[in-house]
C-alpha positions as CSV (number, residue, x, y, z in Angstrom):
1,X,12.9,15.9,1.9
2,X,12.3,12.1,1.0
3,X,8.7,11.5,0.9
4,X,8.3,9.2,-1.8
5,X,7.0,6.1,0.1
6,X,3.8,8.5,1.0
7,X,1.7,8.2,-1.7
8,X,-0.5,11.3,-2.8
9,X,-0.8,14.3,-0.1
10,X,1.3,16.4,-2.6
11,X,0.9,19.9,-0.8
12,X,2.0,18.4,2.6
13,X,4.9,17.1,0.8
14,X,5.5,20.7,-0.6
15,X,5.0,21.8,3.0
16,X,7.4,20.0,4.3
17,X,10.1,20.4,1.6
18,X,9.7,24.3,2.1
19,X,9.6,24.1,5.6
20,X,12.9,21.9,5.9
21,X,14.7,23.7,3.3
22,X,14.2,27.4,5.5
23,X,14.7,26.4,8.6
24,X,14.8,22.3,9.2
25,X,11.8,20.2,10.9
26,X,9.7,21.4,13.5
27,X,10.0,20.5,17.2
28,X,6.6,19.2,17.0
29,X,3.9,18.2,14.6
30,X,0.5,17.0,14.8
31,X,-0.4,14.3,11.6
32,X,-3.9,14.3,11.5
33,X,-6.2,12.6,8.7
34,X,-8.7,9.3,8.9
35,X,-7.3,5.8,9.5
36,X,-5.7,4.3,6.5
37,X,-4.7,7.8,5.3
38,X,-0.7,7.4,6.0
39,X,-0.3,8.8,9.5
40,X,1.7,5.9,10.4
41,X,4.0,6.2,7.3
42,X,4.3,9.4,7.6
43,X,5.5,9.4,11.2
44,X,8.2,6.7,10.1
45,X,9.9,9.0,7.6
46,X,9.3,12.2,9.8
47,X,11.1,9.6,13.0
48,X,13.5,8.6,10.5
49,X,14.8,12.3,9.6
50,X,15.1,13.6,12.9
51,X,17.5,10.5,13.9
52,X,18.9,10.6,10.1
53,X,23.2,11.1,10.5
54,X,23.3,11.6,6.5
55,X,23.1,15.2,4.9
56,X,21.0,17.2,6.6
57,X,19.0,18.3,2.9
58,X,19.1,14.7,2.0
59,X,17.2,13.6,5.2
60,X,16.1,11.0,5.4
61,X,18.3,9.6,3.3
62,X,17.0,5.9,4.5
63,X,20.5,4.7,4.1
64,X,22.1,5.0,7.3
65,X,22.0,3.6,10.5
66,X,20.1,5.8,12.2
67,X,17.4,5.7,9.2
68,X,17.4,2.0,8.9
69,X,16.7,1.4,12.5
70,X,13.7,4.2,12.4
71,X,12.1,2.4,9.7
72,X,12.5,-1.0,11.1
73,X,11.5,0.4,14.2
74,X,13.9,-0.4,16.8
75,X,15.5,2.9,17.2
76,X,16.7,3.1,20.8
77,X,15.7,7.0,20.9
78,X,12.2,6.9,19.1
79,X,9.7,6.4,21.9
80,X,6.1,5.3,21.4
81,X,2.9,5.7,23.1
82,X,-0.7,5.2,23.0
83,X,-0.9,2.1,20.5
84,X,-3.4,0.6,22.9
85,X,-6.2,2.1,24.9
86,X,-6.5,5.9,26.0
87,X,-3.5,7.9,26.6
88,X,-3.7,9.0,30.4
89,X,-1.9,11.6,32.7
90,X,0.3,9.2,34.2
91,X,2.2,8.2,30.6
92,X,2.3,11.9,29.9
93,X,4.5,12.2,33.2
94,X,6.5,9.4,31.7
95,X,7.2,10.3,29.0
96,X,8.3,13.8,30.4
97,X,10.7,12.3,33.1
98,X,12.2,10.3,30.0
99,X,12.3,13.8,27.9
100,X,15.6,14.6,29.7
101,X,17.3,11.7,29.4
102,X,19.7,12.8,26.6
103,X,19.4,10.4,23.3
104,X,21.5,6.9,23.2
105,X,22.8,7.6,19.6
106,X,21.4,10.3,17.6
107,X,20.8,13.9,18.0
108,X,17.1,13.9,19.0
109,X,14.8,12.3,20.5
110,X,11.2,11.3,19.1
111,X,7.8,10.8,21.0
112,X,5.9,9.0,18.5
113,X,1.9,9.3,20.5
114,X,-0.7,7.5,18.5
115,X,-4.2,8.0,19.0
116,X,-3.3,11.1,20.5
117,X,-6.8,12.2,20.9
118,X,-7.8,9.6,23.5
119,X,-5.8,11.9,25.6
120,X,-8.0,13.3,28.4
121,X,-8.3,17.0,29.2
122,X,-5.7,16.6,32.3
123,X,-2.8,14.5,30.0
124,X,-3.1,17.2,27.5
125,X,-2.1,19.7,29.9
126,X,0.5,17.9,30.8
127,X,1.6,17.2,27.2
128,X,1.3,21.0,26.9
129,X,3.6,21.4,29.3
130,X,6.4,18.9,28.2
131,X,5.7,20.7,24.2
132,X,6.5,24.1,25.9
133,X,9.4,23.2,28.5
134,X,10.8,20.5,26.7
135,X,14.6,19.9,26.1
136,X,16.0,21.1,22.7
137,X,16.4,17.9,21.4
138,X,13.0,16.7,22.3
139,X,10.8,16.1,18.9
140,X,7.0,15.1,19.4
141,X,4.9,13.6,16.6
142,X,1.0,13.6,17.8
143,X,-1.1,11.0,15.3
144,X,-4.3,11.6,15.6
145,X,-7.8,11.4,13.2
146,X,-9.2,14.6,14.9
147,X,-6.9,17.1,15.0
148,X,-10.1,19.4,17.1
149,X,-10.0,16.5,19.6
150,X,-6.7,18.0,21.3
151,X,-7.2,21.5,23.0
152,X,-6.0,24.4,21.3
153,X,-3.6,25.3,23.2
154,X,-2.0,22.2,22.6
155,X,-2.5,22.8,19.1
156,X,-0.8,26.0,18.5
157,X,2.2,24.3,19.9
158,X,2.4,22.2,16.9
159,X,2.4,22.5,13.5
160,X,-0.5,20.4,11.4
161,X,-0.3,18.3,8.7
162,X,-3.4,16.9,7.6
163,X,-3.6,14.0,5.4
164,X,-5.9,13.4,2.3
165,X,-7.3,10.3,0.5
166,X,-5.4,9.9,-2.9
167,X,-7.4,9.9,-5.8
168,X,-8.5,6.2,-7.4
169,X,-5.5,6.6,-10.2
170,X,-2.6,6.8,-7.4
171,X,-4.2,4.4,-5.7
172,X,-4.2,2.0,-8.3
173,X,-0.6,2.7,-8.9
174,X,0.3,2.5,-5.4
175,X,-1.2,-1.2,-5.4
176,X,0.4,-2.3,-8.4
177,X,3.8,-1.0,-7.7
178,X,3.5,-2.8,-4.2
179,X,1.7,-5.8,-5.2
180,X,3.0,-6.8,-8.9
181,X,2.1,-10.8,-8.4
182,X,-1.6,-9.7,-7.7
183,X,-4.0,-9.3,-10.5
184,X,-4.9,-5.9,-12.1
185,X,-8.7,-6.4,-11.5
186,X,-8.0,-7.1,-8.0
187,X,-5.8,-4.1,-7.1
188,X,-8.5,-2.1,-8.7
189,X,-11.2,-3.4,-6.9
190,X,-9.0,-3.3,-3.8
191,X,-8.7,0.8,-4.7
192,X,-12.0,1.7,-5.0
193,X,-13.2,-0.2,-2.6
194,X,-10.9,1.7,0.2
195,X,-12.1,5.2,-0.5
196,X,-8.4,6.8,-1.3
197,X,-7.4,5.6,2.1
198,X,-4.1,2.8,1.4
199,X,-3.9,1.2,4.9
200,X,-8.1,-0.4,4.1
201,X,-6.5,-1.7,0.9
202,X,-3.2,-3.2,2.1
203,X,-5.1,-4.6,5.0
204,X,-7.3,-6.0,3.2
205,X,-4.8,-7.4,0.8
206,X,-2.9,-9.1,3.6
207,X,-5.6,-10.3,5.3
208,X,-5.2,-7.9,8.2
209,X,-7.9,-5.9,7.5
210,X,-9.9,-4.1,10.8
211,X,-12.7,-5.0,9.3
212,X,-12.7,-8.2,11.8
213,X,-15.9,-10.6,11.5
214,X,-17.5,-9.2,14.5
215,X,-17.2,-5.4,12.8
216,X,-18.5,-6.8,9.2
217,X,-21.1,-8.9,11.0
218,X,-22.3,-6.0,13.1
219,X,-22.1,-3.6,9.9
220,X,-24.1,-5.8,7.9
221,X,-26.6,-6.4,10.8
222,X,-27.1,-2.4,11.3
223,X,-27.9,-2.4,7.3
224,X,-30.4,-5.1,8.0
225,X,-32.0,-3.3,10.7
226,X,-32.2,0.5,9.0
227,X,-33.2,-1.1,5.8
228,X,-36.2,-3.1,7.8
229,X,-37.6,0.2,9.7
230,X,-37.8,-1.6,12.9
231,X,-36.7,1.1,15.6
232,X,-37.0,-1.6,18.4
233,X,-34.8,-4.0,16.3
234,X,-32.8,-1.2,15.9
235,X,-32.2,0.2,19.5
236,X,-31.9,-3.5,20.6
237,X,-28.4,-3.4,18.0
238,X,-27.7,0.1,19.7
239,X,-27.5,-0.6,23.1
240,X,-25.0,-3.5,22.5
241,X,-22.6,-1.5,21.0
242,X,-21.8,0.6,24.6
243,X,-19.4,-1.5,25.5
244,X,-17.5,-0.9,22.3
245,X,-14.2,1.0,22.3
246,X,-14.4,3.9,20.4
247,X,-11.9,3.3,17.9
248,X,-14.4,0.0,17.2
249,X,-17.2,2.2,16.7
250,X,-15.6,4.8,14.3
251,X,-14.1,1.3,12.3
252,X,-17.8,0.3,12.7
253,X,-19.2,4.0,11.0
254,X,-16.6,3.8,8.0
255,X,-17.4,-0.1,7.2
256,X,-21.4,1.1,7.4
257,X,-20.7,4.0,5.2
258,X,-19.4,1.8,2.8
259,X,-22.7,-0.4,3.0
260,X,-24.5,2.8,1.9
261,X,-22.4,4.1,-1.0
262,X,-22.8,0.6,-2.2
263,X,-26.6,0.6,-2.2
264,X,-26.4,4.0,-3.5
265,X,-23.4,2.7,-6.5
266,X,-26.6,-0.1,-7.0
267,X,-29.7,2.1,-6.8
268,X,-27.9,4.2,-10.0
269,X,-27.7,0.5,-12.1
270,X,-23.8,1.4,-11.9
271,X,-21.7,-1.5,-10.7
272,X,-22.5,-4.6,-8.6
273,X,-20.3,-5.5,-5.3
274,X,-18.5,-8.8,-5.4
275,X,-18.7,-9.9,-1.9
276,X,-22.8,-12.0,-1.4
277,X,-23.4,-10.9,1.3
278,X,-22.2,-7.1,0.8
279,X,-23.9,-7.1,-2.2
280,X,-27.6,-8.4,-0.2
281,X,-27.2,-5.8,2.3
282,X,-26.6,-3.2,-0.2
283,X,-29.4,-4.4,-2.4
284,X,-32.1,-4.3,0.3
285,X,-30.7,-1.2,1.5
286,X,-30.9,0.5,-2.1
287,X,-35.0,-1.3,-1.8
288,X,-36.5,-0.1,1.4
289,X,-34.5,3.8,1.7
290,X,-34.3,6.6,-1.0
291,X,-31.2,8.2,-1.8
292,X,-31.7,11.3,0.1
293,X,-32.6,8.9,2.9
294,X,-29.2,7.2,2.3
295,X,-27.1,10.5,1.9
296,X,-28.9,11.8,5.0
297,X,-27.7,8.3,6.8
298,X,-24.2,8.3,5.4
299,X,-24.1,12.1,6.6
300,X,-25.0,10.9,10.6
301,X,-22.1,8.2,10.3
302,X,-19.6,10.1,9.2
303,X,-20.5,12.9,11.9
304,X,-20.3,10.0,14.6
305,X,-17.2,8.6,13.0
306,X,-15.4,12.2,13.9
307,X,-17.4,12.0,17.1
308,X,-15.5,9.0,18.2
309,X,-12.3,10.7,17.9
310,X,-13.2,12.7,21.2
311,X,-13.3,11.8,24.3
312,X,-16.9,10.8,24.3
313,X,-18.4,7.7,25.9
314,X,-19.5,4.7,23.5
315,X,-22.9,4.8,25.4
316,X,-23.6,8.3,24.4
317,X,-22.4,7.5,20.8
318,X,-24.6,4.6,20.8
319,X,-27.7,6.3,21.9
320,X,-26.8,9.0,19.4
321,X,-26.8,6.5,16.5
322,X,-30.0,5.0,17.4
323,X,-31.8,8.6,17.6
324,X,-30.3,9.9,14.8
325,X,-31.4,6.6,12.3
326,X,-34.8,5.8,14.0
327,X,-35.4,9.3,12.7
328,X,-34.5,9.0,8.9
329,X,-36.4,5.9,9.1
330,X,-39.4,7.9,10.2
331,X,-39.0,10.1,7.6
332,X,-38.8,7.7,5.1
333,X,-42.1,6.1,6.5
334,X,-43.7,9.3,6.3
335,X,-43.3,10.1,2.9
């Protein structure tokens, strides 16, 4: 199976190549690893070799029809759902009622659900349902960043494939086989920077990086606030983040994280962050917590960050946050 435009995530690759060789692509698969990881990209080639017309060991071969209009997405028989807001039981029924409408052109028919883990309990039944009753032709790809966030029922009706972040080398020579014009100290920094997870670094290359100026405002603002030990400064930051959407939040986590590795990368005399501002947060982070106190921190975030891929409310994260933080900072002041 063609997977070279995935970079990295070499056992899934030798998954998938064993798999397809024995007995062709599952009916169902759920792609499960952080944002930036290649869910997306991986759902285009997986879309683009159940539509494929070309040899079936050659699939996809990304020369024919079929293939070309997968990856340029406009394939009249790859559906899509859940690229904005939660996924409820009402789509689910859609989608199902659509199921048994035979294909326009090619021999199957894909349900590409992103964010498939803002579906509530009742959708999932329902997308249990369509997984077990389906037609024969029907093929479901379920992205999501929390594979536990979808019941397990639902679950065993799928196969996984979890996605890694690539180490810094293919990184690097992911970026400077994509980007050629760009400098080789950019691309680097670029690399590092995004943590083995592509999509950061080619949204951040192309200017479309999540990281919007409200997110890298907030982030930098939390930073300020742990670093100062204020817990009332810092509740007052946590209870305006309720009305975030959760996918804001866990975008909100990562970018923080980031904060703290760089105070931490500082702290150790090891390397300076280019960005000012970046680098003033990280520095007065690095100043006021130890690196326990950090680790613990980056530990809470990264627990929230998976917490947002369930269906949990943003004012229960957001009191969570401020509980959890208040209470390294009282252990900091303690010692």
């Amino acid at each position: 199976m063609d997977l070279h435009a995935l970079a990295g995530n070499g056992p899934l690759k030798r998954q998938l190549d064993l798999q397809t060789a024995r007995r062709g692509l599952s009916h169902a698969y759920i792609l499960s690893g952080p944002a930036g990881s290649g869910k997306r990209t991986l759902a285009a080639l997986l879309s683009a070799a159940l539509v494929c017309s070309g040899p079936a060991e050659q699939a996809p071969c990304l020369h024919c029809s079929g293939c070309r209009k997968a990856m340029g997405g406009i394939h009249p028989d790859i559906v899509r759902a859940g690229a904005e807001g939660d996924i409820n039981v009402a789509q689910i029924r859609a989608l199902r009622a659509d199921a048994y409408i035979r294909p326009n052109e090619a021999a199957r028919k894909v349900y590409l659900l992103e964010r498939a883990h803002t579906m509530n309990p009742s959708a999932q039944n329902a997308m249990l349902k369509l997984l077990e009753e389906g037609p024969p032709y029907a093929a479901f790809l379920l992205l999501t960043e929390n594979a536990a966030a979808l019941l397990p029922t639902v679950r065993s009706r799928c196969e996984t494939l979890t996605l890694s972040p690539v180490s810094l080398p293919e990184a690097e020579a992911f970026l400077y086989a994509r980007y050629p014009q760009r400098s080789r100290e950019e691309l680097s920094a670029a690399a590092r920077r995004c943590e083995g997870l592509l999509g950061r670094a080619v949204a951040e290359l192309e200017g479309t990086a999540a990281v919007d100026s409200r997110l890298r405002d907030t982030a930098l603002l939390l930073a300020q606030r742990l670093s100062a030990g204020d817990e009332l400064a810092l509740a007052e930051l946590c209870i305006s983040l309720e009305k975030w959407e959760r996918d804001d939040l866990a975008a909100l986590m990562g970018e923080t994280v980031l904060l703290l590795r760089d105070a931490l990368v500082q702290r150790a005399g090891a390397g300076q962050e280019e960005d000012p501002q970046r680098r003033a947060a990280a520095a007065s982070l690095a100043s006021a917590l130890s690196p326990r106190a950090m680790l613990e921190a980056i530990r809470v975030l990264e627990e929230l960050r998976t917490a947002c891929g369930f269906y949990v409310g943003a004012g229960h994260l957001a009191g969570w946050l401020c509980a959890r933080l208040a209470s390294i900072q009282t252990a900091q002041i303690t010692r």
